[in-house]
DSSP file (Angstrom, degrees, kcal/mol; ACC not computed):
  #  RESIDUE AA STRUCTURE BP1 BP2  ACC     N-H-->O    O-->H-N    N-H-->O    O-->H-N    TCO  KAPPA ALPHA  PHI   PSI    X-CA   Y-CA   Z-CA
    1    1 A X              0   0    0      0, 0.0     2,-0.7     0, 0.0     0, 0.0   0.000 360.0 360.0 360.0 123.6  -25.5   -3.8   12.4
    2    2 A X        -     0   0    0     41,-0.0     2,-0.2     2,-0.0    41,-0.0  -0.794 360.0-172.9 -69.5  83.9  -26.3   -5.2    9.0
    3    3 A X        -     0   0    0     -2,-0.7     2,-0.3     0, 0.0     0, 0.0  -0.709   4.2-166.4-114.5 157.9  -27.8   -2.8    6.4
    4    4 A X        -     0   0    0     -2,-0.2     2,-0.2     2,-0.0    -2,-0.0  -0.904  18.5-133.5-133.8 137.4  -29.3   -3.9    2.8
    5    5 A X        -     0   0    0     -2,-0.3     2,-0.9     2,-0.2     5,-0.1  -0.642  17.5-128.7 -94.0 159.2  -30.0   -1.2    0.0
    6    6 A X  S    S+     0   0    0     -2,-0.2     2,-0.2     3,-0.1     3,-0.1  -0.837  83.1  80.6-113.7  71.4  -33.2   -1.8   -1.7
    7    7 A X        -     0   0    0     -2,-0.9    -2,-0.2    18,-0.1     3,-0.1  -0.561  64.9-149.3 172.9 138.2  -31.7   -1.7   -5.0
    8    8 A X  S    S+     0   0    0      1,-0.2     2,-1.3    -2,-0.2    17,-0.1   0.560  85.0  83.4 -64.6 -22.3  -29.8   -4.1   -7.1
    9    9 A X        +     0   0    0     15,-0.7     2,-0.9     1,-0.1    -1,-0.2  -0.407  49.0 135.9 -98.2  72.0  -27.9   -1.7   -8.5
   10   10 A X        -     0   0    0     -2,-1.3     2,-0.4    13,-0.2    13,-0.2  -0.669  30.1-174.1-121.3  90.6  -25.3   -1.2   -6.1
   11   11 A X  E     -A   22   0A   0     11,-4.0    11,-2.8    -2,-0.9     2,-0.3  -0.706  12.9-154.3-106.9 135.6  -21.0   -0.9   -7.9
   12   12 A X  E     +A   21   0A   0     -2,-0.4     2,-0.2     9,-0.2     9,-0.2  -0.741  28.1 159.7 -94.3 158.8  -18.2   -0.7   -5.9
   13   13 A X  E     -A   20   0A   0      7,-0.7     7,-2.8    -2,-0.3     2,-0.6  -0.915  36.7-122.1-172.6 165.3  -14.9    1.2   -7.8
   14   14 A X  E     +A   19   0A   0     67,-0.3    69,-1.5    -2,-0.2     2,-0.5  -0.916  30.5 167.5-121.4 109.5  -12.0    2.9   -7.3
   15   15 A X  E >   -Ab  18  83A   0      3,-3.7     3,-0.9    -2,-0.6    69,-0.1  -0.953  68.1  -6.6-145.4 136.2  -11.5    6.2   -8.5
   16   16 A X  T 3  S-     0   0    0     67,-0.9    -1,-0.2    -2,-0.5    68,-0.1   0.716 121.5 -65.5  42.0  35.9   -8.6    8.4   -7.5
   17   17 A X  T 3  S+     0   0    0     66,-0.7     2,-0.4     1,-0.2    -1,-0.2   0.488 115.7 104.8  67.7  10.0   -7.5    6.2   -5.2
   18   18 A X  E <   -A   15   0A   0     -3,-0.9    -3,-3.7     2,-0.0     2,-0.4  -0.941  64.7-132.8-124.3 132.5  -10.5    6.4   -2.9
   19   19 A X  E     +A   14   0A   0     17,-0.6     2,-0.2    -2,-0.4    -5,-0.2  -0.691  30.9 176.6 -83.6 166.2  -13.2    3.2   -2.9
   20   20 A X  E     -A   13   0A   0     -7,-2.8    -7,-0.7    -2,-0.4     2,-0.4  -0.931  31.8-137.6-142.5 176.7  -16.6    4.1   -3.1
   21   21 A X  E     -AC  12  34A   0     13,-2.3    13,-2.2    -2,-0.2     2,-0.6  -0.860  23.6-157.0-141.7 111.5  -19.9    2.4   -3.4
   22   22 A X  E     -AC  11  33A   0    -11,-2.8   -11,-4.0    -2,-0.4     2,-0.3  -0.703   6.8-159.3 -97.6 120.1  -22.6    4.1   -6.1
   23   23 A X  E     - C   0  32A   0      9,-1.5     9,-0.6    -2,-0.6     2,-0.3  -0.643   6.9-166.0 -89.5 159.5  -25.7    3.4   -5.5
   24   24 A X  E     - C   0  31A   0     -2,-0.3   -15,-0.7     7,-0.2     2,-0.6  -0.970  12.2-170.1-157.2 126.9  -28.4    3.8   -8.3
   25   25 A X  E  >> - C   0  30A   0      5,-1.9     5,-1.3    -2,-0.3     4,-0.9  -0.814   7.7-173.2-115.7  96.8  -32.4    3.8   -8.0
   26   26 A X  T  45S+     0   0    0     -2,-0.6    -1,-0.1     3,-0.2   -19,-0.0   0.627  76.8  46.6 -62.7  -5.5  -33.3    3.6  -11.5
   27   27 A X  T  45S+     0   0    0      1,-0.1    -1,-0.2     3,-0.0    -2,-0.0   0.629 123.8  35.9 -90.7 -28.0  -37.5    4.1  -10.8
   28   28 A X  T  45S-     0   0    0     -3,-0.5    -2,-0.2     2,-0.1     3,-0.1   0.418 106.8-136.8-109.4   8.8  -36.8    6.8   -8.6
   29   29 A X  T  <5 +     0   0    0     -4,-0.9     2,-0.2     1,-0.1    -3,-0.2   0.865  59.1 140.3  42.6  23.7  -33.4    8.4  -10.9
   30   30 A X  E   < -C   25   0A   0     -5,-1.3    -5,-1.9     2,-0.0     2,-0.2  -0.598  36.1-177.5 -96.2 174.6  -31.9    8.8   -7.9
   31   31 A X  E     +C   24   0A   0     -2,-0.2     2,-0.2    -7,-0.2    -7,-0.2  -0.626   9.2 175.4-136.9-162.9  -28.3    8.2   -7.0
   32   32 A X  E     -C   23   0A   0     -9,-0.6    -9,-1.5    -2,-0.2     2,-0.3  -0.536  15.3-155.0 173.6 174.3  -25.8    8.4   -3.6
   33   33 A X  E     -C   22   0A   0     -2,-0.2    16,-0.6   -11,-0.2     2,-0.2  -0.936  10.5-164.8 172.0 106.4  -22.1    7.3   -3.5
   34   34 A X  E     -CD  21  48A   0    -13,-2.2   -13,-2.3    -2,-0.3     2,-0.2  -0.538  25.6-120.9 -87.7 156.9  -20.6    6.2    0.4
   35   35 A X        -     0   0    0     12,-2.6    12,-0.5    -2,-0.2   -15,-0.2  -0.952  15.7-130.2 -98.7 105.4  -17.0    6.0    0.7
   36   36 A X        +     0   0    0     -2,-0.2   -17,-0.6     1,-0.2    10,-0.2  -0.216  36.9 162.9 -76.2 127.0  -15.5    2.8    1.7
   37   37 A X        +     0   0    0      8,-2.4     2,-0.2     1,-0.3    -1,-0.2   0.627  62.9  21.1-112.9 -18.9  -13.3    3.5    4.4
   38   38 A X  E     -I   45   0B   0      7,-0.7     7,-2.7     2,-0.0     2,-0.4  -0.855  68.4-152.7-153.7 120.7  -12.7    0.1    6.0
   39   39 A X  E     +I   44   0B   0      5,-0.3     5,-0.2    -2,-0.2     2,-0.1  -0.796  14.3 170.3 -41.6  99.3  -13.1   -3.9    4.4
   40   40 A X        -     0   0    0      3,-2.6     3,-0.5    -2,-0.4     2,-0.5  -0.293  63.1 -62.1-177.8 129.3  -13.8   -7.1    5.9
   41   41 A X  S    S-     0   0    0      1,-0.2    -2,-0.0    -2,-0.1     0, 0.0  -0.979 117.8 -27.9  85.1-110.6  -14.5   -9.9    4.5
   42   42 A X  S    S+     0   0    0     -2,-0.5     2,-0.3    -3,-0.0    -1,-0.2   0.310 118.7  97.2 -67.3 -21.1  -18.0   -9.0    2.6
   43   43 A X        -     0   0    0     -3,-0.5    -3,-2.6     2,-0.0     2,-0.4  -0.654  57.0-168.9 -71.5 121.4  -18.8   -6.2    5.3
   44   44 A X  E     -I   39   0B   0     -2,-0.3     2,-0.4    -5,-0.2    -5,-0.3  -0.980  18.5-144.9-118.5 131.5  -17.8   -2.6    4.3
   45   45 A X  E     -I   38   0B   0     -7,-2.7    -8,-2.4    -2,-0.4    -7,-0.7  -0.861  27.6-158.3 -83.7 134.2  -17.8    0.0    6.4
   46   46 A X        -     0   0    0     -2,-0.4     2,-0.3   -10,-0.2   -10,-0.1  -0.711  11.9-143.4-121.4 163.0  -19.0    3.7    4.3
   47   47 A X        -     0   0    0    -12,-0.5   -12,-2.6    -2,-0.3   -14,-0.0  -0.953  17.5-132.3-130.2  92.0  -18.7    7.1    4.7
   48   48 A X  B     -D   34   0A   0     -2,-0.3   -14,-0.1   -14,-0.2   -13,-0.0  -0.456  27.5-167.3 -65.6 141.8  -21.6    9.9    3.9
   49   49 A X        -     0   0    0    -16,-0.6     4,-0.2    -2,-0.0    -1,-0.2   0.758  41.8-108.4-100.6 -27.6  -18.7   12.2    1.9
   50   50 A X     >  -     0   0    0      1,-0.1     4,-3.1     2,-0.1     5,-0.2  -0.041  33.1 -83.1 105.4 144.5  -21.5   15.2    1.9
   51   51 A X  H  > S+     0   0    0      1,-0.2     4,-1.8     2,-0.2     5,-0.2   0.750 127.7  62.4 -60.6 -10.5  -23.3   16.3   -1.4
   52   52 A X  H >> S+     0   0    0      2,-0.2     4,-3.0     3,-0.1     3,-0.6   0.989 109.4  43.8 -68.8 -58.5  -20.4   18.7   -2.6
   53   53 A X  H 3> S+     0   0    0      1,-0.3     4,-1.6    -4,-0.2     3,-0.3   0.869 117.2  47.8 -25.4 -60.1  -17.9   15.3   -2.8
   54   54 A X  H 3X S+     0   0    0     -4,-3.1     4,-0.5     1,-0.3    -1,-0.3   0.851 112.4  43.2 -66.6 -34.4  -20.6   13.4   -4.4
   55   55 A X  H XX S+     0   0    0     -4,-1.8     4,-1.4    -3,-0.6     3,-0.8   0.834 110.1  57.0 -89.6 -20.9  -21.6   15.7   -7.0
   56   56 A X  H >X S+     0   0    0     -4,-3.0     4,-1.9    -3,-0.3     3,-0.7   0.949 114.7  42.9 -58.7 -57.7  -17.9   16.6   -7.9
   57   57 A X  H 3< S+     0   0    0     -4,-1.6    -1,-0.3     2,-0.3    -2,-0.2   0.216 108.2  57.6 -67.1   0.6  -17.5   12.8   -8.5
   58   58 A X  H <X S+     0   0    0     -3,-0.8     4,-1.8    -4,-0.5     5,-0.3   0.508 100.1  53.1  -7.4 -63.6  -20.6   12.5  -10.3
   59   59 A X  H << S+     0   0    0     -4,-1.4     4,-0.4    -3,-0.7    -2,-0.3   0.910 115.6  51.8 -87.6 -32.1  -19.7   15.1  -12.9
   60   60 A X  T  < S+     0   0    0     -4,-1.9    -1,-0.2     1,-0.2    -2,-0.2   0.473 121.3  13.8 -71.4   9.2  -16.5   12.7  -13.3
   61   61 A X  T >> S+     0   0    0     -3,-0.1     3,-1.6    -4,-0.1     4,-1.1   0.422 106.6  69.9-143.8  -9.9  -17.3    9.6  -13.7
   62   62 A X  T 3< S+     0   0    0     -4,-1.8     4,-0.4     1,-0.2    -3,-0.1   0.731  97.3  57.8 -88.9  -5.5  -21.2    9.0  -14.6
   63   63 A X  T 34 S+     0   0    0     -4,-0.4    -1,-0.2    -5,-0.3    -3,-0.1   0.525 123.2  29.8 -84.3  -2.8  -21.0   10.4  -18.0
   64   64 A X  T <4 S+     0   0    0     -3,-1.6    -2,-0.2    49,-0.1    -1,-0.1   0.393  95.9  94.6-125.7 -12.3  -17.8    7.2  -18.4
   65   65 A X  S  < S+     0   0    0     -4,-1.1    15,-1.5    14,-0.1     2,-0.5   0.870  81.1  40.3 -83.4 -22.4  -19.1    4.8  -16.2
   66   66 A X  E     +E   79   0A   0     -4,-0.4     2,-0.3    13,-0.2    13,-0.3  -0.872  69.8 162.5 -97.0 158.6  -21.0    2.7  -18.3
   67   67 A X  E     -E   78   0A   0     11,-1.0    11,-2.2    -2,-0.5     2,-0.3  -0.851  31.4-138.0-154.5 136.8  -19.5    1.7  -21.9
   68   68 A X  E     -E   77   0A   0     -2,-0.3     2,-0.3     9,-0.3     9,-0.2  -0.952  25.2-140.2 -88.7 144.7  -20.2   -1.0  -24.3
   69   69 A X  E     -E   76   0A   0      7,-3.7     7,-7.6    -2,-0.3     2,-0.6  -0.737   3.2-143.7 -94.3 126.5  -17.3   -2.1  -25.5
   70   70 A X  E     +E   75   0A   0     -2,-0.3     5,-0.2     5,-0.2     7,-0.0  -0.792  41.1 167.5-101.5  84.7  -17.2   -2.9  -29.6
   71   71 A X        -     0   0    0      3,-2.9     3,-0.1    -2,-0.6     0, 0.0  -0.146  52.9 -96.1-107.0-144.5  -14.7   -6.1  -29.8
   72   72 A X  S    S+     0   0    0      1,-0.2    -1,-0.1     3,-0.0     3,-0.1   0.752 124.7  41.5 -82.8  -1.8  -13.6   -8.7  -32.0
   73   73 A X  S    S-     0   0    0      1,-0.3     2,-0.3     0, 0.0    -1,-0.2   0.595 128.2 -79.0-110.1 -25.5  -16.2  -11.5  -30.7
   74   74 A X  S    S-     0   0    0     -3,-0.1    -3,-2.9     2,-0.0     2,-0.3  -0.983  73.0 -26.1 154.2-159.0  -19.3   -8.6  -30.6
   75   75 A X  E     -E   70   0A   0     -2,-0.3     2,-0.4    -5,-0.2    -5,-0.2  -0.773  54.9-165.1-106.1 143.0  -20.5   -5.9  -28.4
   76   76 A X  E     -E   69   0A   0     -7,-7.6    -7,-3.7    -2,-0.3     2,-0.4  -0.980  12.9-144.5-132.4 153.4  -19.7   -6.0  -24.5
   77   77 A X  E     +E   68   0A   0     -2,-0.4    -9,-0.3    -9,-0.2     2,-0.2  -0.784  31.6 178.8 -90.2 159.0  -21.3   -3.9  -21.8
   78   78 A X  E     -E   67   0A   0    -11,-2.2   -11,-1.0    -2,-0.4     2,-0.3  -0.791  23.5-137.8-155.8-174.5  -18.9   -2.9  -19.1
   79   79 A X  E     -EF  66  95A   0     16,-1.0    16,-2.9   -13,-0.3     2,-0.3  -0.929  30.8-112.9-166.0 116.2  -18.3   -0.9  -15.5
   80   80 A X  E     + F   0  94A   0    -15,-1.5    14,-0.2    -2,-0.3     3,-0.1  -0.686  35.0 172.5 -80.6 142.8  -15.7    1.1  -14.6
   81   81 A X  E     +     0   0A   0     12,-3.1   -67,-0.3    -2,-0.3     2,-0.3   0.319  61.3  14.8-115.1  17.4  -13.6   -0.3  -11.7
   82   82 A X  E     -     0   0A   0     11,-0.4    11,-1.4   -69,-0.2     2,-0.4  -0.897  44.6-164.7-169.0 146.2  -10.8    2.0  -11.6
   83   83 A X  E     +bF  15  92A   0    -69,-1.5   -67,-0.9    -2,-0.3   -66,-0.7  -0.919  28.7 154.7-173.9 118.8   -9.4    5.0  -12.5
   84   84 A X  E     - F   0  91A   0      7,-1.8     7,-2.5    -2,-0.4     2,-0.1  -0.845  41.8 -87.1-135.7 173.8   -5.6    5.8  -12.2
   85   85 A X        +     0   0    0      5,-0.2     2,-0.2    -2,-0.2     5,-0.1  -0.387  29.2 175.3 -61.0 146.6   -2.4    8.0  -13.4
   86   86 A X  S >  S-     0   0    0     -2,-0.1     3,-1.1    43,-0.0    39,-0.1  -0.619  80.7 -28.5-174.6  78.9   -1.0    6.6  -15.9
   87   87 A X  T 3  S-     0   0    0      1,-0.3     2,-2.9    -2,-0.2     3,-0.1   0.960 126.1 -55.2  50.4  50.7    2.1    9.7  -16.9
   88   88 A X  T 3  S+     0   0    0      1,-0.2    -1,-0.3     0, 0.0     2,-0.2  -0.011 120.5 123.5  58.9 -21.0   -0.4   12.0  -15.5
   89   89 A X    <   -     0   0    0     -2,-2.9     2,-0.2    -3,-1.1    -1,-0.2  -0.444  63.3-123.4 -80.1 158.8   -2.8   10.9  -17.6
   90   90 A X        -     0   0    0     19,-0.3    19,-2.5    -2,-0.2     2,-0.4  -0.460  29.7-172.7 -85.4 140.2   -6.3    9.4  -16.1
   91   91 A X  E     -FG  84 108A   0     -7,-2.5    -7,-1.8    -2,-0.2     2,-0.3  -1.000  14.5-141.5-133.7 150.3   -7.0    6.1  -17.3
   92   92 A X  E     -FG  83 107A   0     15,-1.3    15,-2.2    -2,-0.4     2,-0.5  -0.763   6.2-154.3-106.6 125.5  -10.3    3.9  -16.8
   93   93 A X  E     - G   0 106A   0    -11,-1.4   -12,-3.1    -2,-0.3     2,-0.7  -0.850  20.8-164.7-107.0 144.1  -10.1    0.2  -16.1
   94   94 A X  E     -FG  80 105A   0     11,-0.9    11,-0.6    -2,-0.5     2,-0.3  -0.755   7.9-174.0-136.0 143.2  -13.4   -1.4  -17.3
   95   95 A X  E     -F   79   0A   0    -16,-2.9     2,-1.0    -2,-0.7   -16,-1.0  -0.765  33.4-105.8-127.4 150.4  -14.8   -4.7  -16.6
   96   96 A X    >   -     0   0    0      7,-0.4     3,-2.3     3,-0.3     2,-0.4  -0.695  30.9-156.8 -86.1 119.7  -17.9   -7.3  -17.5
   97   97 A X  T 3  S+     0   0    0     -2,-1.0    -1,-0.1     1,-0.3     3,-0.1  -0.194  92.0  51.2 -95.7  52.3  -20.0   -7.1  -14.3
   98   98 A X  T 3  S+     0   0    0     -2,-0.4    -1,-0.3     0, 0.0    -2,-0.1   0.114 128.5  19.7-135.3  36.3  -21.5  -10.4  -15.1
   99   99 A X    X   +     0   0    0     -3,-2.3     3,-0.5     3,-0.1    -3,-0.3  -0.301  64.2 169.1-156.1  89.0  -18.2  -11.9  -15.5
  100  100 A X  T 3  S+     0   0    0      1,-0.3    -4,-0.1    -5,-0.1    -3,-0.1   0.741  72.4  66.9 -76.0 -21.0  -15.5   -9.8  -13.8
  101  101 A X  T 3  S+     0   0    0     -5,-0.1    -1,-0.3    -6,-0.1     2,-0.2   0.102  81.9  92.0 -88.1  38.4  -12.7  -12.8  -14.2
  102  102 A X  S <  S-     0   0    0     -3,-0.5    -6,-0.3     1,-0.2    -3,-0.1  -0.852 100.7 -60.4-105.6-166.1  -12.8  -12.4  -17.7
  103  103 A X        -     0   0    0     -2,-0.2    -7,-0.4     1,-0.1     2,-0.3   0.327  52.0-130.8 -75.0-171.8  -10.2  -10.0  -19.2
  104  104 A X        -     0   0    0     -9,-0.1     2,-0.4    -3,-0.1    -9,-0.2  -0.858  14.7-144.6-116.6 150.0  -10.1   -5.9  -18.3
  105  105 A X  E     -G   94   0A   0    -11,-0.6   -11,-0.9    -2,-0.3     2,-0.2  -0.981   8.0-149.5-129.6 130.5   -9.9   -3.3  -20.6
  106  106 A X  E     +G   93   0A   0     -2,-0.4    11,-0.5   -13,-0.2     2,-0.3  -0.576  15.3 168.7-108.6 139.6   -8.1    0.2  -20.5
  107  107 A X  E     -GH  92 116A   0    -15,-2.2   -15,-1.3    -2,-0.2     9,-0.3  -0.998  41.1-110.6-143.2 160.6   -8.7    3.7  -21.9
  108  108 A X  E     -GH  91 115A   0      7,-2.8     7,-1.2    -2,-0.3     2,-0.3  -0.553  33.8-144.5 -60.4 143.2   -7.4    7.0  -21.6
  109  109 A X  E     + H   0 114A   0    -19,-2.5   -19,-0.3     5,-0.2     2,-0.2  -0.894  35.0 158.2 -97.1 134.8  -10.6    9.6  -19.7
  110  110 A X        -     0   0    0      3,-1.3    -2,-0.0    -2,-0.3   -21,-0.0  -0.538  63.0 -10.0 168.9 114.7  -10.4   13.0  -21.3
  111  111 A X  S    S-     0   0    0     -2,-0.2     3,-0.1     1,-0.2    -2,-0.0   0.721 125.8 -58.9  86.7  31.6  -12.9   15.5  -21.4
  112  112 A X  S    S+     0   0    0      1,-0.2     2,-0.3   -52,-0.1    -1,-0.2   0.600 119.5  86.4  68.0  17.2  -15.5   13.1  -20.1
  113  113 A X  S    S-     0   0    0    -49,-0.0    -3,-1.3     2,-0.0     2,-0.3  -0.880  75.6-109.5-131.0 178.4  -15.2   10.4  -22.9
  114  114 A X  E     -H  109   0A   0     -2,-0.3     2,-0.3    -5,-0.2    -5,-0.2  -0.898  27.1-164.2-113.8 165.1  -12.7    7.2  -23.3
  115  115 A X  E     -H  108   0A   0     -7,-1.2    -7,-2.8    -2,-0.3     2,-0.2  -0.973  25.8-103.5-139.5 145.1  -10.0    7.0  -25.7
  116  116 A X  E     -H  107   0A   0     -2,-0.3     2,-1.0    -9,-0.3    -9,-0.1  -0.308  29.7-130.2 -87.9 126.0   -8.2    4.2  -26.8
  117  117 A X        -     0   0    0    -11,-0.5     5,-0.1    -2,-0.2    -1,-0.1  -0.694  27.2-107.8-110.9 116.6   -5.0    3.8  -25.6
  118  118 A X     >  -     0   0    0     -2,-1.0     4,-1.3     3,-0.1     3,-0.1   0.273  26.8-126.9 -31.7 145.9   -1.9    3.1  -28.3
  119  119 A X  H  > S+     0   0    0      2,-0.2     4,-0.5     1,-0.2    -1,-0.1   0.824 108.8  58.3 -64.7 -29.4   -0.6   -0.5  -28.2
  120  120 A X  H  4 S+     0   0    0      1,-0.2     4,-0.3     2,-0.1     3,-0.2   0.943 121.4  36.5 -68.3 -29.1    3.3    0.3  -27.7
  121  121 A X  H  > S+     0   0    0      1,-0.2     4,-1.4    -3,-0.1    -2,-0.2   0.714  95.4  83.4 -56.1 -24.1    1.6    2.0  -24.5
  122  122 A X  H >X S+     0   0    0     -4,-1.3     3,-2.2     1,-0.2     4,-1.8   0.888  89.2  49.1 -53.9 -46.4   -1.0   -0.3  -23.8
  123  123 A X  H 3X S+     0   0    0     -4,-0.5     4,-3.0     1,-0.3     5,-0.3   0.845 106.3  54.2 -50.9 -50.8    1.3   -2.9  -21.6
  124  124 A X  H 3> S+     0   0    0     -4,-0.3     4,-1.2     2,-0.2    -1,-0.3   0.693 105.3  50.7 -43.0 -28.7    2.7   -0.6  -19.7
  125  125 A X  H <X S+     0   0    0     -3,-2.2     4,-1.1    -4,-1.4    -2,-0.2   0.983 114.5  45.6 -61.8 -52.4   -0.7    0.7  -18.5
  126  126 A X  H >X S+     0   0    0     -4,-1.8     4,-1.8     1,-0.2     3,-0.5   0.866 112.1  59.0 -67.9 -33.6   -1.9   -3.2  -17.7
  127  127 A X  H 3< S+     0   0    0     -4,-3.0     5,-0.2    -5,-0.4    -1,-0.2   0.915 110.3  34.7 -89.0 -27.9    1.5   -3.2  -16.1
  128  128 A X  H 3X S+     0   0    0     -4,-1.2     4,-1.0    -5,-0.3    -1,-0.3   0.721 110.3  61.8-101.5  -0.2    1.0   -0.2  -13.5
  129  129 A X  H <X S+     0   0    0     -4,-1.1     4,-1.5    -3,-0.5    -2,-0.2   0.803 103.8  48.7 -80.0 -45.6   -2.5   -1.0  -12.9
  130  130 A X  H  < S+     0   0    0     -4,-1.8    -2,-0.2     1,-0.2     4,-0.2   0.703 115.2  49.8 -61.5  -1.9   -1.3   -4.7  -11.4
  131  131 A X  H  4 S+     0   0    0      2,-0.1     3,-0.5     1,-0.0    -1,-0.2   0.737 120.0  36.2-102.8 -35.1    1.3   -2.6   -9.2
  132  132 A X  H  < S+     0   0    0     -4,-1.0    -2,-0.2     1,-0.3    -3,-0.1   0.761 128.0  28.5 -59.7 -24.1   -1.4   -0.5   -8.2
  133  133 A X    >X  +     0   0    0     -4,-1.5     3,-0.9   -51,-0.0     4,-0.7  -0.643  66.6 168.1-165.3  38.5   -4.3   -2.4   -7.8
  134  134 A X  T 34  +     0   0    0     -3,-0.5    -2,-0.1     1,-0.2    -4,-0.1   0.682  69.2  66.5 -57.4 -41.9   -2.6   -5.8   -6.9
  135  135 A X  T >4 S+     0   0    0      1,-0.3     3,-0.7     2,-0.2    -1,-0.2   0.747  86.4  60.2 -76.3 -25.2   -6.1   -7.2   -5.8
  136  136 A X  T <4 S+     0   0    0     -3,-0.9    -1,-0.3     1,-0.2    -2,-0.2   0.766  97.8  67.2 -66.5 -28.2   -7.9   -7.2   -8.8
  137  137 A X  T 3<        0   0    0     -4,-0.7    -1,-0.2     1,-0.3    -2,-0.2   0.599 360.0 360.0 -79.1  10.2   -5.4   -9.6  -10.1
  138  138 A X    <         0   0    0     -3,-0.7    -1,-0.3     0, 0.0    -2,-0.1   0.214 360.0 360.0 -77.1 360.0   -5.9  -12.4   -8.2
């Protein structure tokens, strides 16, 4: 069985180690968030989690998930695609979703906002999100 969402706005991420797939009807403000439990190829199978899951994840990640991004070239909009430990702290990987191969950018998450994460740390962050998360790096 094939199924298609009637919205464009459809982001896959990884957050606590679980994928998901957020859905977003922006006419109707509604939302819903599967869990991807199994990959292949382009076919995902998802996972209803039940509204307590969703709404728990909800209050952690939609108040971060979109950012523009101020950098040296301009202003960029981004999508989080990840969220890992990083010395127990959570860190956000965030990406241009209309060019995800160009580069990624990391921040500390705390208290619902991001924070910019020092440069003698930064490498080490990029360096245990490519052990974690092997497939983005391709």
């Amino acid at each position: 069985m094939n199924i298609h969402f009637q919205t464009r706005e459809q982001y896959l991420f990884i957050h606590r180690n679980v994928k998901h797939l957020l859905l977003l009807w922006e006419k109707d403000h509604r939302k819903h968030l599967y869990l991807v439990i199994k990959e292949e190829g382009e076919n995902l199978t998802l996972l209803d989690p039940g509204e307590m899951y969703q709404e728990h994840v909800f209050d952690e990640i939609l108040p971060i998930f979109f950012q523009v991004l101020h950098t040296e070239t301009g202003t960029l909009a981004t999508l989080l695609g990840a969220t890992f430990l990083y010395h127990d702290q959570l860190v956000g990987m965030y990406y241009n979703p209309y060019d995800p191969s160009e580069d990624l950018y990391f921040f500390y998450i705390h208290d619902q906002q991001i924070n910019e994460i020092p440069d003698e740390e930064y490498a080490q962050v990029t360096q245990t999100f490519t052990q974690e998360f092997p497939d983005y790096c391709k």
